[in-house]
N, CA, C and O atoms as a GROMACS GRO file, in nm:
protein
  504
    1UNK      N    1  -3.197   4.316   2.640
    1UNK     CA    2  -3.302   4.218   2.611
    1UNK      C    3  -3.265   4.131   2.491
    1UNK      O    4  -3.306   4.016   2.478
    2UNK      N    5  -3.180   4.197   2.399
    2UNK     CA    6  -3.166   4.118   2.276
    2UNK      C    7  -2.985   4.099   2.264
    2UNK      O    8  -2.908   4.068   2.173
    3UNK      N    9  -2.972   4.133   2.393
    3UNK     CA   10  -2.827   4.112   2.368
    3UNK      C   11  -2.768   3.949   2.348
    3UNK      O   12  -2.816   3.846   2.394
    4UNK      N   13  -2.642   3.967   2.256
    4UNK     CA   14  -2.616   3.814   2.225
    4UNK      C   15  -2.723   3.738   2.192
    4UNK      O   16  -2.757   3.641   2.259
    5UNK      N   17  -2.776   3.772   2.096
    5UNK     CA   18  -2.946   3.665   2.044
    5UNK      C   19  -2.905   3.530   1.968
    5UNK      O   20  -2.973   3.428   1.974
    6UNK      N   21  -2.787   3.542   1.895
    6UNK     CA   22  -2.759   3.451   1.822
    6UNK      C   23  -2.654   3.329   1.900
    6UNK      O   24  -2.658   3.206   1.896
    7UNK      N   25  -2.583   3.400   1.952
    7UNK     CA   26  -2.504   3.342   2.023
    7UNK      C   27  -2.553   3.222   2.143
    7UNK      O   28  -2.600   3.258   2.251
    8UNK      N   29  -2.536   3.077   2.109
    8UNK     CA   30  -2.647   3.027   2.202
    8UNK      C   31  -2.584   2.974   2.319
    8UNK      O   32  -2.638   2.907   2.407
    9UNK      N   33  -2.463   3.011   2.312
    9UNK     CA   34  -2.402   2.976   2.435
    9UNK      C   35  -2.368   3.100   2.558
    9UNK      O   36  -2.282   3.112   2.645
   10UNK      N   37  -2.446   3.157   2.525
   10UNK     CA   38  -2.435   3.299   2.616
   10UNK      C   39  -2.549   3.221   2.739
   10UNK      O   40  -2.625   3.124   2.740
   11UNK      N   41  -2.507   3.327   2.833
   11UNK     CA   42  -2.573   3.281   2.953
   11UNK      C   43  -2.677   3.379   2.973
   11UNK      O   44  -2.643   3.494   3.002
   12UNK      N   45  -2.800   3.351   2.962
   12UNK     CA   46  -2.882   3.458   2.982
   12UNK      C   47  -2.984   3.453   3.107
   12UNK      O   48  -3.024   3.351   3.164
   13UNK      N   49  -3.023   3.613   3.143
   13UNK     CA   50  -3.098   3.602   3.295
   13UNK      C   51  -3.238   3.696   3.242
   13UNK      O   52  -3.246   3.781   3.153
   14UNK      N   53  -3.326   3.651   3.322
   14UNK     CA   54  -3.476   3.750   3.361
   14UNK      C   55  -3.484   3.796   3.209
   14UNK      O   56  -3.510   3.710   3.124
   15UNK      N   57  -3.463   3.927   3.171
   15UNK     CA   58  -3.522   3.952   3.058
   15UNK      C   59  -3.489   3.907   2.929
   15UNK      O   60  -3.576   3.884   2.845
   16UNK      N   61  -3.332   3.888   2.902
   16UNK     CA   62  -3.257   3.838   2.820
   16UNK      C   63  -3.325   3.690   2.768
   16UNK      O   64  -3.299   3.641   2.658
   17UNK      N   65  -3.410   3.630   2.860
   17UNK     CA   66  -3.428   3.484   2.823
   17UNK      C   67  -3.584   3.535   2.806
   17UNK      O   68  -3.652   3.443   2.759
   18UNK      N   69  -3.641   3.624   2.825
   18UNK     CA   70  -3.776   3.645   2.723
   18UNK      C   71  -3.727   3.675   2.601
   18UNK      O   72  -3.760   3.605   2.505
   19UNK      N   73  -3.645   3.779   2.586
   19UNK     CA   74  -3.613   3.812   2.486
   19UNK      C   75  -3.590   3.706   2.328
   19UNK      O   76  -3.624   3.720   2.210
   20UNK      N   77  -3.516   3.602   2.406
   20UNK     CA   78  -3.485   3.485   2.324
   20UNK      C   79  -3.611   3.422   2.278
   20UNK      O   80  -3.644   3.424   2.159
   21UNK      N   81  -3.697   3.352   2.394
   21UNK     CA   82  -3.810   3.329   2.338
   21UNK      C   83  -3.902   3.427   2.260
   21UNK      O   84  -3.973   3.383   2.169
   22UNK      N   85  -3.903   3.531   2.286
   22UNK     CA   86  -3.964   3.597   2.196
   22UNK      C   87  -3.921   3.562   2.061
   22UNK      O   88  -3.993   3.504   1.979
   23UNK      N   89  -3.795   3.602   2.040
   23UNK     CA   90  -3.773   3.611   1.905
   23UNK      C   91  -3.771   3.486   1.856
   23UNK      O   92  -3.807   3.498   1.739
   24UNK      N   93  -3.747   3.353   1.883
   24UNK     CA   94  -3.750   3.236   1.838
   24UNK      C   95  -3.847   3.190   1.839
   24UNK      O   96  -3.843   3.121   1.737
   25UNK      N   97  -3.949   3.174   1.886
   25UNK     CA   98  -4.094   3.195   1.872
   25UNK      C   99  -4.134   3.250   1.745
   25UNK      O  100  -4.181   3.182   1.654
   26UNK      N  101  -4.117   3.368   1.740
   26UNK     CA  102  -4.141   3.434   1.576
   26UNK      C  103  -4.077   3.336   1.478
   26UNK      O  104  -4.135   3.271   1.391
   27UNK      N  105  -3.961   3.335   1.503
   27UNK     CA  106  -3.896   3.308   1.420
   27UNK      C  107  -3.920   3.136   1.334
   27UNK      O  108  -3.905   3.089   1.222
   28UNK      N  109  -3.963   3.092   1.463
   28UNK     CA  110  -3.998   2.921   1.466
   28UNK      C  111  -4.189   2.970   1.390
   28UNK      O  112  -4.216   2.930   1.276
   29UNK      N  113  -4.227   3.000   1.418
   29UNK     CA  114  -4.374   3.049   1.355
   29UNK      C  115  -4.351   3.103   1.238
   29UNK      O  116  -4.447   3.076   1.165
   30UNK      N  117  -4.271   3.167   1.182
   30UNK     CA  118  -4.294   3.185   1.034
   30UNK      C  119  -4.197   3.059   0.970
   30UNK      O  120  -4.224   2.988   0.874
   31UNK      N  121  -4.103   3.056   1.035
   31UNK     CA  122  -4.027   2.917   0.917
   31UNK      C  123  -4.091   2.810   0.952
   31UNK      O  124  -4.034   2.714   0.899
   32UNK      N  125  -4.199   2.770   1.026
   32UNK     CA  126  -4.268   2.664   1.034
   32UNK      C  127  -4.373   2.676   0.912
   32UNK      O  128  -4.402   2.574   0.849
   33UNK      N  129  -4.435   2.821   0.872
   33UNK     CA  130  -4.590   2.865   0.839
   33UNK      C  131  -4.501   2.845   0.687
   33UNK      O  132  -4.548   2.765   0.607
   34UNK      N  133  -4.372   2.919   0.650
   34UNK     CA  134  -4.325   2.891   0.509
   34UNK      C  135  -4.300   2.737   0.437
   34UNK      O  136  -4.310   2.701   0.320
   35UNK      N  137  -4.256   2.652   0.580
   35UNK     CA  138  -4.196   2.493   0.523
   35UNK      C  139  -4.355   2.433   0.534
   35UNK      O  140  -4.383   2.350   0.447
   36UNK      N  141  -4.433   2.457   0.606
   36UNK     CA  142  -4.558   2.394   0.633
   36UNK      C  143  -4.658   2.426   0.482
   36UNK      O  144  -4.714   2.329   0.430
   37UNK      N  145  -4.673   2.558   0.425
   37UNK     CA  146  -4.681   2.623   0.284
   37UNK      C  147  -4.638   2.559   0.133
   37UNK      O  148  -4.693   2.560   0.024
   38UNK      N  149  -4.499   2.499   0.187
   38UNK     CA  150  -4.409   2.480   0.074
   38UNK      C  151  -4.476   2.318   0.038
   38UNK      O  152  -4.506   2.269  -0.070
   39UNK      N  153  -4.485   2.258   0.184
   39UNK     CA  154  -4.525   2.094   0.180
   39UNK      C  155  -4.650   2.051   0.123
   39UNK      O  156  -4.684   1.956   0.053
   40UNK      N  157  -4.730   2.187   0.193
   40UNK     CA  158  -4.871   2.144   0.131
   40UNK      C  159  -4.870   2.191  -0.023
   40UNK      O  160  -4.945   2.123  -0.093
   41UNK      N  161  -4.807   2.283  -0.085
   41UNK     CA  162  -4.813   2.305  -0.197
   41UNK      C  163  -4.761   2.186  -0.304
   41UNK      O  164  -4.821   2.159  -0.409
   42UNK      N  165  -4.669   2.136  -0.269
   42UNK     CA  166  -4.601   1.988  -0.343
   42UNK      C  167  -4.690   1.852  -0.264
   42UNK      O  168  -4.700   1.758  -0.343
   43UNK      N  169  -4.732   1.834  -0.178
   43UNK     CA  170  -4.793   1.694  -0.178
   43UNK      C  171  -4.916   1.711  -0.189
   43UNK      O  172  -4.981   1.608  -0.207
   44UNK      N  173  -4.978   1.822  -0.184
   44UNK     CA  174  -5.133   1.822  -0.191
   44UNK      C  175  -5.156   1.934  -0.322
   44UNK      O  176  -5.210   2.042  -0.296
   45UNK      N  177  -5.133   1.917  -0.398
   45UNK     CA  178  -5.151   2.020  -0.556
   45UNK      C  179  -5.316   2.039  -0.560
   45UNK      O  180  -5.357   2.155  -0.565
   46UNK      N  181  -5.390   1.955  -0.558
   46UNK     CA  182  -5.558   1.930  -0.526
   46UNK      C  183  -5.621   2.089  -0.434
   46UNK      O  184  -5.727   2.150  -0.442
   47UNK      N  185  -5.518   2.107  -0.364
   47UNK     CA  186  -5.539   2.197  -0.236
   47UNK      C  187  -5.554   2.357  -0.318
   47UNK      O  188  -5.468   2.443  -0.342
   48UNK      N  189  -5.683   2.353  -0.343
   48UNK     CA  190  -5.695   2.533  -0.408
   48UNK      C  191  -5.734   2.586  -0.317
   48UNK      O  192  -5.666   2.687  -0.301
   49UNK      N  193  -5.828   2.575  -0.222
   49UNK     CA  194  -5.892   2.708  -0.114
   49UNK      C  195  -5.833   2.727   0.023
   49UNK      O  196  -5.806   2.627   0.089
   50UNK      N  197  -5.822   2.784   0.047
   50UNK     CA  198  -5.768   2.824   0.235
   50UNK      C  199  -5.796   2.707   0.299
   50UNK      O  200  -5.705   2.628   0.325
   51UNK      N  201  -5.928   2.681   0.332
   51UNK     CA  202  -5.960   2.613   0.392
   51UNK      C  203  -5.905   2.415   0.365
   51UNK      O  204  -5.885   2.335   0.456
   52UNK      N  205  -5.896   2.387   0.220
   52UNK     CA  206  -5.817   2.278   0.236
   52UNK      C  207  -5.647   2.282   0.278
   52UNK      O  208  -5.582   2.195   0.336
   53UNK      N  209  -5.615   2.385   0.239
   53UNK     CA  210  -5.461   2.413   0.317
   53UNK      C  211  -5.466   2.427   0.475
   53UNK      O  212  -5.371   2.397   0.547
   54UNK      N  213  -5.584   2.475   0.521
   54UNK     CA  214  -5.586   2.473   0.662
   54UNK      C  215  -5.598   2.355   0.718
   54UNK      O  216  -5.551   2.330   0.829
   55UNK      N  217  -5.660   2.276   0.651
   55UNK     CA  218  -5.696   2.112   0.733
   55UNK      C  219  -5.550   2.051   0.699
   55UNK      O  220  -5.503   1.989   0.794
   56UNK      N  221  -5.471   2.056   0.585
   56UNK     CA  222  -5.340   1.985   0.604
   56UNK      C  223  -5.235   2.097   0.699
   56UNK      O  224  -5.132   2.047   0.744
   57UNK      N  225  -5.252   2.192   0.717
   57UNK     CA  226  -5.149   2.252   0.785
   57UNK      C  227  -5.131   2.199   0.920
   57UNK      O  228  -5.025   2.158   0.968
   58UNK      N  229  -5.316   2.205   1.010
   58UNK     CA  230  -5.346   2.148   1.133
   58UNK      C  231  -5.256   2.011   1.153
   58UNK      O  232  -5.197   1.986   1.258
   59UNK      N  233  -5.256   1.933   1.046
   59UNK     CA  234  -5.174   1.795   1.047
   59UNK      C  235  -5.048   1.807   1.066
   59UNK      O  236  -4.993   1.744   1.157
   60UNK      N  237  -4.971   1.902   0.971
   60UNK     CA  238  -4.790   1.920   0.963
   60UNK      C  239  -4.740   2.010   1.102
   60UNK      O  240  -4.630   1.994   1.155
   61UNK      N  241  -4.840   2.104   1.145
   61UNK     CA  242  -4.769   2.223   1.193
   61UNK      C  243  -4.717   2.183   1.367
   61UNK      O  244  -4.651   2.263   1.432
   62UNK      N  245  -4.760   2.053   1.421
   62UNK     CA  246  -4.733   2.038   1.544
   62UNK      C  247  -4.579   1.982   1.524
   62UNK      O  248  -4.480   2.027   1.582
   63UNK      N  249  -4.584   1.841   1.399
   63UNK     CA  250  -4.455   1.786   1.418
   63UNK      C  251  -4.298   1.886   1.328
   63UNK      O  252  -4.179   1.855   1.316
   64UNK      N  253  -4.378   2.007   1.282
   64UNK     CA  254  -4.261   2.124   1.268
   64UNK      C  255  -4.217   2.183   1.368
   64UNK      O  256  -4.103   2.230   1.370
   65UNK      N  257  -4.315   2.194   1.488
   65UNK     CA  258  -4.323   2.253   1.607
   65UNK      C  259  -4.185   2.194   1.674
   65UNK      O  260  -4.075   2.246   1.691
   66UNK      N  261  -4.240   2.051   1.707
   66UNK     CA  262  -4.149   2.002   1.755
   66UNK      C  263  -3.986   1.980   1.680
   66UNK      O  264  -3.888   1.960   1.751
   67UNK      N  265  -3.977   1.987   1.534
   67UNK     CA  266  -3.857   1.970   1.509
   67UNK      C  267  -3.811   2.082   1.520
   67UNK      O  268  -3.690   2.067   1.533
   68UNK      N  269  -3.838   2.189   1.522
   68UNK     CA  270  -3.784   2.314   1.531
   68UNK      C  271  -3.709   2.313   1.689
   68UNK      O  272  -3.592   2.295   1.722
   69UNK      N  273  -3.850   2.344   1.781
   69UNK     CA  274  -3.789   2.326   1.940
   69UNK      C  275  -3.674   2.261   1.950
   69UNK      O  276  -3.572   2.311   1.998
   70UNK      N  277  -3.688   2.095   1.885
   70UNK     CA  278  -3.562   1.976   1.952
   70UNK      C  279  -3.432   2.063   1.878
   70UNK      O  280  -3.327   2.080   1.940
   71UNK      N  281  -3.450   2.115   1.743
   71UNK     CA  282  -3.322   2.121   1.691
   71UNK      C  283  -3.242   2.253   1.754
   71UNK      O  284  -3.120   2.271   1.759
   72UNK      N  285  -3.386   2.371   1.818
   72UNK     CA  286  -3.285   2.468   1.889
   72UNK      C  287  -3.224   2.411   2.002
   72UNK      O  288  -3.110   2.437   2.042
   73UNK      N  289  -3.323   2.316   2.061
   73UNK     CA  290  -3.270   2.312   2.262
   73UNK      C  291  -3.147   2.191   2.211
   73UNK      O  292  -3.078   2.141   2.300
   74UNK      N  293  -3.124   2.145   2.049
   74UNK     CA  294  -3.034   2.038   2.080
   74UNK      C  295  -2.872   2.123   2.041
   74UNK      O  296  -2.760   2.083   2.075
   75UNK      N  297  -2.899   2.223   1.975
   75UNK     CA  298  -2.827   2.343   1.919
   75UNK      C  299  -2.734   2.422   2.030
   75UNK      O  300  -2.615   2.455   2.028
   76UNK      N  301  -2.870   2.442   2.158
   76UNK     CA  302  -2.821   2.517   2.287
   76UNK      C  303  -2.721   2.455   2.397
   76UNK      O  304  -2.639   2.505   2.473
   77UNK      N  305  -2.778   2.281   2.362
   77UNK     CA  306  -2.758   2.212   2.458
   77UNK      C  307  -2.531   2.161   2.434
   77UNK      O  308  -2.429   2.158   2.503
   78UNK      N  309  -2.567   2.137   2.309
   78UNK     CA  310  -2.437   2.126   2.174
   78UNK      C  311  -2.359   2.258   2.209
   78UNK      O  312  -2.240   2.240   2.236
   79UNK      N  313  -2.400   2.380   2.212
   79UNK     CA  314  -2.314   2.519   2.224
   79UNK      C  315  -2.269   2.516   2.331
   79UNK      O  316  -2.159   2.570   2.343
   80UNK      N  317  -2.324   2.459   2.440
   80UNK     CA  318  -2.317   2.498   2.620
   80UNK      C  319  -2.242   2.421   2.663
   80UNK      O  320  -2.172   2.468   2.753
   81UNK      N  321  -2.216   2.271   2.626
   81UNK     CA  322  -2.192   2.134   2.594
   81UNK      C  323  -2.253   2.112   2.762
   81UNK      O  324  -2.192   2.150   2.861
   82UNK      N  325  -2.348   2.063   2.762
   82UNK     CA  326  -2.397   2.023   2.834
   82UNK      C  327  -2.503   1.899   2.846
   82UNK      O  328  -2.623   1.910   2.872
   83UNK      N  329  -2.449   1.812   2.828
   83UNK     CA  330  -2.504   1.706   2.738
   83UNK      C  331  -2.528   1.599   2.864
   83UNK      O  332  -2.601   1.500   2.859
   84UNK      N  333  -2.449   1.644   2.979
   84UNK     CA  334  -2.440   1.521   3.106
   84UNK      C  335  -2.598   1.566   3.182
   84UNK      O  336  -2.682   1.480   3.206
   85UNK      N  337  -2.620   1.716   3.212
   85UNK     CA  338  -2.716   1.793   3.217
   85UNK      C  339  -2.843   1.714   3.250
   85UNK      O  340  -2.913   1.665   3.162
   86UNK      N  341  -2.869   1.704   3.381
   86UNK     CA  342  -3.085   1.596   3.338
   86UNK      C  343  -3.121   1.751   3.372
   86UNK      O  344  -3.213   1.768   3.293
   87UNK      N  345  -3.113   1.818   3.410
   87UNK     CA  346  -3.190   1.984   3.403
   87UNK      C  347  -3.194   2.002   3.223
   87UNK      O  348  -3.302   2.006   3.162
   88UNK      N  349  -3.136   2.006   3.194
   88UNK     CA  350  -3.112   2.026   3.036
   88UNK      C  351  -3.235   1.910   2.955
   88UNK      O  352  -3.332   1.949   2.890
   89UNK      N  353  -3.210   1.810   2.971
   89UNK     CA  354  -3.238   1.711   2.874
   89UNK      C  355  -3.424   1.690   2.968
   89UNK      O  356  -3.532   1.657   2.920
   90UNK      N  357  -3.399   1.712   3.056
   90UNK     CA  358  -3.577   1.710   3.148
   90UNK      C  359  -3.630   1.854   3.070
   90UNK      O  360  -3.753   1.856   3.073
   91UNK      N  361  -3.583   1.949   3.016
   91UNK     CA  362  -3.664   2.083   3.018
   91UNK      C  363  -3.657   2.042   2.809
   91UNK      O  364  -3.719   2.090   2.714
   92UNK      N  365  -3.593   1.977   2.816
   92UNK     CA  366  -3.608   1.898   2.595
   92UNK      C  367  -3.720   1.847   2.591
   92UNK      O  368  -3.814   1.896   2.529
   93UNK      N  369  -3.726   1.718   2.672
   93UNK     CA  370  -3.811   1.617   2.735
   93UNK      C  371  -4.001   1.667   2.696
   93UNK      O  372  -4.096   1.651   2.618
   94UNK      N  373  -3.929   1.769   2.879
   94UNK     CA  374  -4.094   1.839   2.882
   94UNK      C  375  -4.150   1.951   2.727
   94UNK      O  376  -4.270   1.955   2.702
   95UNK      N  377  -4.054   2.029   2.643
   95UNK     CA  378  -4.109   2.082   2.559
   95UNK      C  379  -4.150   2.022   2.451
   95UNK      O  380  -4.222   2.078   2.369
   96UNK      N  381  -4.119   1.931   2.441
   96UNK     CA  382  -4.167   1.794   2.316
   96UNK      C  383  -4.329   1.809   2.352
   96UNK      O  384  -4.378   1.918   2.322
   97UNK      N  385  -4.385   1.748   2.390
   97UNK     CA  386  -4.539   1.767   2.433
   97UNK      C  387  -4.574   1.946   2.413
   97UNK      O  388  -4.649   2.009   2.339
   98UNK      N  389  -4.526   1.965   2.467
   98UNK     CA  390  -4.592   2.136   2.457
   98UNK      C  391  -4.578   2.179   2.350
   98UNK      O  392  -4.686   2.225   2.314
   99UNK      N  393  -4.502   2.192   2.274
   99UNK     CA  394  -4.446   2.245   2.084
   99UNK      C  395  -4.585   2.148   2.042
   99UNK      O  396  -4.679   2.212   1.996
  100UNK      N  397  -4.600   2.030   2.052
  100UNK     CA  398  -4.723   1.943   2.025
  100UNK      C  399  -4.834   1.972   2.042
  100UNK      O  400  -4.898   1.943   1.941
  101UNK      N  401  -4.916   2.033   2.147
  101UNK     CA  402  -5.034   2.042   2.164
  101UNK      C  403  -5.047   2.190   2.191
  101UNK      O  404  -5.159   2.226   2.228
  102UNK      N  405  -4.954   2.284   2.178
  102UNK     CA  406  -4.984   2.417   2.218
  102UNK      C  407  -4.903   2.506   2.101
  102UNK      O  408  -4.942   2.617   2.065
  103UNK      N  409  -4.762   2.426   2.036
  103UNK     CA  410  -4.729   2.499   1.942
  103UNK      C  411  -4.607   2.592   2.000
  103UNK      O  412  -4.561   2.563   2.110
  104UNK      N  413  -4.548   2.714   1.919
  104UNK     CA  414  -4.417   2.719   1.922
  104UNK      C  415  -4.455   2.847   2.054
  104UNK      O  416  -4.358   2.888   2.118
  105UNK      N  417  -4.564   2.891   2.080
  105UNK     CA  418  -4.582   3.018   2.214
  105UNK      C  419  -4.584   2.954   2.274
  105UNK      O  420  -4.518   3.008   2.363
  106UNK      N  421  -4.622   2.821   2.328
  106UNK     CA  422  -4.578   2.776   2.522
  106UNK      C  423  -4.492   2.668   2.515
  106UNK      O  424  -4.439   2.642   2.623
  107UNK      N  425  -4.459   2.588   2.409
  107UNK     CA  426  -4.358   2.510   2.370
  107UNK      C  427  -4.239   2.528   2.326
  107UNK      O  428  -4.177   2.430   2.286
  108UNK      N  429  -4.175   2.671   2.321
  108UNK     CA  430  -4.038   2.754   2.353
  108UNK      C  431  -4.005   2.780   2.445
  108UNK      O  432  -3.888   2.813   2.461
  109UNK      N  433  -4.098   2.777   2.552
  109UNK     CA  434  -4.093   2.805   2.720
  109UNK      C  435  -3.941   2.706   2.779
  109UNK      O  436  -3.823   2.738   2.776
  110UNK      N  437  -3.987   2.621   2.814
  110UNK     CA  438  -3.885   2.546   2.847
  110UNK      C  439  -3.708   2.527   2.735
  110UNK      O  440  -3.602   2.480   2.776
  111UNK      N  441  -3.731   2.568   2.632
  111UNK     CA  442  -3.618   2.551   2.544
  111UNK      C  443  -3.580   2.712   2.586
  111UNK      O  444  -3.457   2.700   2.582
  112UNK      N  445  -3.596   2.805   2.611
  112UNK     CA  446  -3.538   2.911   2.630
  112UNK      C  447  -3.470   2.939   2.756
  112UNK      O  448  -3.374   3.015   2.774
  113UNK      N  449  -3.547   2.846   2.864
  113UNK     CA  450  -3.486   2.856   2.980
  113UNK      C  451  -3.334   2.786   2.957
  113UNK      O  452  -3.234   2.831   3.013
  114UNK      N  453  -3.328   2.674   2.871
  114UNK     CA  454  -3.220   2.616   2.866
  114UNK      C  455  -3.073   2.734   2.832
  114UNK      O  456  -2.956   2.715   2.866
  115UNK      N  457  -3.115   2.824   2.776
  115UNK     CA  458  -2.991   2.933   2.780
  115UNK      C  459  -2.948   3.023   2.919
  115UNK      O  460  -2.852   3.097   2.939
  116UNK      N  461  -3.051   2.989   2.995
  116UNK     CA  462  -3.029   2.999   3.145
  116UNK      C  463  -2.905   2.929   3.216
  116UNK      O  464  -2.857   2.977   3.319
  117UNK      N  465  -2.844   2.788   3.145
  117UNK     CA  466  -2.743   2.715   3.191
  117UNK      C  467  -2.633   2.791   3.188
  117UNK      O  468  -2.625   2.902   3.135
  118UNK      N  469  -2.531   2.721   3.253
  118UNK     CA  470  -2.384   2.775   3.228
  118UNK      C  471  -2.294   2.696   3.149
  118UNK      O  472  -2.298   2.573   3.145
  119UNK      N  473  -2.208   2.771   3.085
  119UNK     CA  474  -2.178   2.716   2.946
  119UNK      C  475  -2.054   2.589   3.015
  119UNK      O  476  -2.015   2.646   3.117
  120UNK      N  477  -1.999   2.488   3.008
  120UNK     CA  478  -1.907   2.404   3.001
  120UNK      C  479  -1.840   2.337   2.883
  120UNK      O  480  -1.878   2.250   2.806
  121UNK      N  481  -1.719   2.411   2.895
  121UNK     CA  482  -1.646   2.418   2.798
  121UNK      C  483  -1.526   2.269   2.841
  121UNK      O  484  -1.489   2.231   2.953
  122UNK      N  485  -1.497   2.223   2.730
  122UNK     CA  486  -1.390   2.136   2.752
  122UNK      C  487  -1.225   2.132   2.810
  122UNK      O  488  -1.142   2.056   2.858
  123UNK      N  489  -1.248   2.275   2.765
  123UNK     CA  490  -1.092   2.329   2.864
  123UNK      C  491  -1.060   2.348   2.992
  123UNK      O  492  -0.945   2.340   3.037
  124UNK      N  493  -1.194   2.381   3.077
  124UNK     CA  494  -1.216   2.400   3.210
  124UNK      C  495  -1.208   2.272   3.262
  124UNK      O  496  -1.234   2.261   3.382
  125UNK      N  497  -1.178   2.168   3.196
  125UNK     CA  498  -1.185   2.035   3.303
  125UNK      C  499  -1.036   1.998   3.325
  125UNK      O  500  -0.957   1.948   3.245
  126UNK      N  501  -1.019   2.032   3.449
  126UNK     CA  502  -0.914   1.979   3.510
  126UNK      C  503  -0.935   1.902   3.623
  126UNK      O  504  -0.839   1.851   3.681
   0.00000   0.00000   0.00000
């Protein structure tokens, strides 16, 4: 399930590609919740109670969403080199909106499948 996690050019099937989303999911949810923390603490100093940190977080935390997603599926897409890919760049596409309005649990969906591809390497072209 967690085999090769880091490795983003591994080819992963059925559980292996929950696995991924799982953990990048977490992983995209707390380094979003720390940089989202860090921002409101330096541009909004005013911000003493929960609740005013919650109304600027609601603002930052979609377009972290999305830079996170683009920079893994552009990371996966870069490792796999699969860049000619419209399966690839349609499943970037569609998670842009979803990281947006749903956040990093249904807007990793589609960026995880992308480790589903097969890797194309530059040597294999003959």
């Amino acid at each position: 399930m967690f085999k090769n996690l880091f490795d983003l050019s591994a080819k992963r099937k059925g559980i292996e590609i929950f696995g991924f989303y799982l953990v990048y999911s977490i992983l995209g949810a707390i380094a979003g919740g720390i940089i989202c923390g860090f921002l409101i603490t330096i541009l909004y100093p005013d911000a003493k109670t929960f609740e005013d940190g919650a109304q600027f977080a609601i603002k930052y935390a979609p377009f972290m969403a999305i830079l996170y997603g683009v920079i893994i599926a552009m990371a996966i897409i870069s490792a796999k080199n699969i860049f000619n890919s419209f399966h690839a760049v349609l499943l970037t596409i569609i998670a842009v909106p979803l990281l947006y309005f749903c956040g990093a649990s249904i807007g990793m969906i589609p960026v995880a499948f992308l480790t589903s591809f097969d890797c194309k390497n530059s040597t294999n072209r003959n």
